[in-house]
Structures are given as C-alpha cells and as structure tokens.
N, C-alpha and C positions, 0 to 999 in steps of 0.2 A: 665287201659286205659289212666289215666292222663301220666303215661309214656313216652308216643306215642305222646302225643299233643308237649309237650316242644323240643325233636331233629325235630319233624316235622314243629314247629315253624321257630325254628334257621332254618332249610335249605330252608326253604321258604323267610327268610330275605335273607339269601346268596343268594339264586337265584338272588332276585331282585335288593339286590346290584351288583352282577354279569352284570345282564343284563343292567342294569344304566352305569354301564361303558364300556360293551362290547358296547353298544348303542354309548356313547358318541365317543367314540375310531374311531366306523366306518362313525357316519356320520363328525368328523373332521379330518378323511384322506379320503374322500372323496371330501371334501370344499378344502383340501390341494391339489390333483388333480388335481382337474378341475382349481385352479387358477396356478399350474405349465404350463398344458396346454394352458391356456390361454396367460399366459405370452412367452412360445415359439414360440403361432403362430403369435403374435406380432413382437418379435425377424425375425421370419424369414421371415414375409410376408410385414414388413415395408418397403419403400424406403432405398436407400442406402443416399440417399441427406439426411441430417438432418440440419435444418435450425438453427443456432447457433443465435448469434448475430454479428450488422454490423464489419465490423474490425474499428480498433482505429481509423486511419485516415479518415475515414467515417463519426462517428460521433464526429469531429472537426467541429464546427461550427464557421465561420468568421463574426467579429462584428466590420465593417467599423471604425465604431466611437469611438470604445473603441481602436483598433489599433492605431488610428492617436492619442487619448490620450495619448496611453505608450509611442510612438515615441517621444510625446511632452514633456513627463515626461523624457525621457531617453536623451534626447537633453539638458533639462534645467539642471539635474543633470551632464552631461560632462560639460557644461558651467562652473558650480560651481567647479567640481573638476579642471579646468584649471588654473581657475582665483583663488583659493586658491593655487597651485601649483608654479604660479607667484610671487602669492606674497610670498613663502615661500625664490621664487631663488631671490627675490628681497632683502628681510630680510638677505639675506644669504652673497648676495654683499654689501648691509651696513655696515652689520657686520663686512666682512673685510677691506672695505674701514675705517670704526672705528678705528679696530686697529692696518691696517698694511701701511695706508696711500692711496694717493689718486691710483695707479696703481694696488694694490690690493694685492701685493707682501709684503713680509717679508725682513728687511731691510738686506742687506748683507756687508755692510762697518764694517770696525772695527773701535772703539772711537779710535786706534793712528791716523787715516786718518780724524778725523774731530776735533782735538785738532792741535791748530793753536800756531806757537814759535813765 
C-alpha cells in the first residue's frame, strides 16, 4: 500500500502546482482584457479636440518695466560703443597727423627739391 501513497502524492502536488498556474495564467489574461478594452474604448469614444498646451506666443508675457530697462540698457551700451569708436577714428587721425604732418598725407617731394644751391 505504501506504493500507492508516494506516485499518488507527487500527482496531487502536480495538480496543484498545475492549477496555481493555470489559475494565475487565466485570471492575468483576463486583467489583460478588460484593461485592452478599456483602453480602446477611450481611444475611440474620446473627443477628437485634445487640449495641448497654449502656443509659444501665448504664453509670452510682457513686463513694461523691464522692457523700458533693456531699451535703457541697449541705448547706454550704443552710447559707449560710439563714443569709444570716436575716439579710436580720433587716435587714428593723431597718429597720422604725428607722423605724416599736419594734412595727414605722406610727404611726396624728393630731398633734390628741398636742398637749396
């Protein structure tokens, strides 16, 4: 009789591991279903409008105050790059005035024409 108890053991384990996973198999294609379903009748019963976000020019927000300060800022910086620019063409005409005389020109006589007999 002990014979009989040990294969009848084992298959009573296999059963039940059997049914544990045929168990688990069906109620997680089951769960898999119904959330397929659910998600195509979303799909197909939603509005077609999907409301995104505003467009870019939208959420541009204008800030009086700080506009008129870049302006102020962007005014003072040309100021400076003019008036350094000046004094560079200023630097530039001394320099030749230095050393090509007062016209600003490079002398063009030859020393026979200023050697005196």
């Amino acid at each position: 009789m002990s014979f009989l108890i040990s294969p009848v053991s084992g298959a009573l384990v296999a059963g039940g591991v059997y049914y544990g996973f045929s168990n688990l198999i069906t109620t997680r294609t089951e769960q898999h279903r119904k959330d397929l379903h659910t998600l195509s009748v979303r799909l197909t019963e939603t509005p077609t409008l999907v409301q995104g976000p505003p467009p870019a020019a939208a959420r541009i927000t204008h800030h009086p105050f700080v506009s008129i300060l870049k302006a102020k800022w962007n005014q003072d910086v040309e100021y400076l790059f003019r008036g350094f620019n000046e004094w560079d063409r200023r630097a530039q005409d001394w320099g030749k005035k230095l050393l090509y005389g007062t016209d600003g020109r490079a002398s063009t006589s030859s020393p026979a024409d200023t050697k005196s007999t």
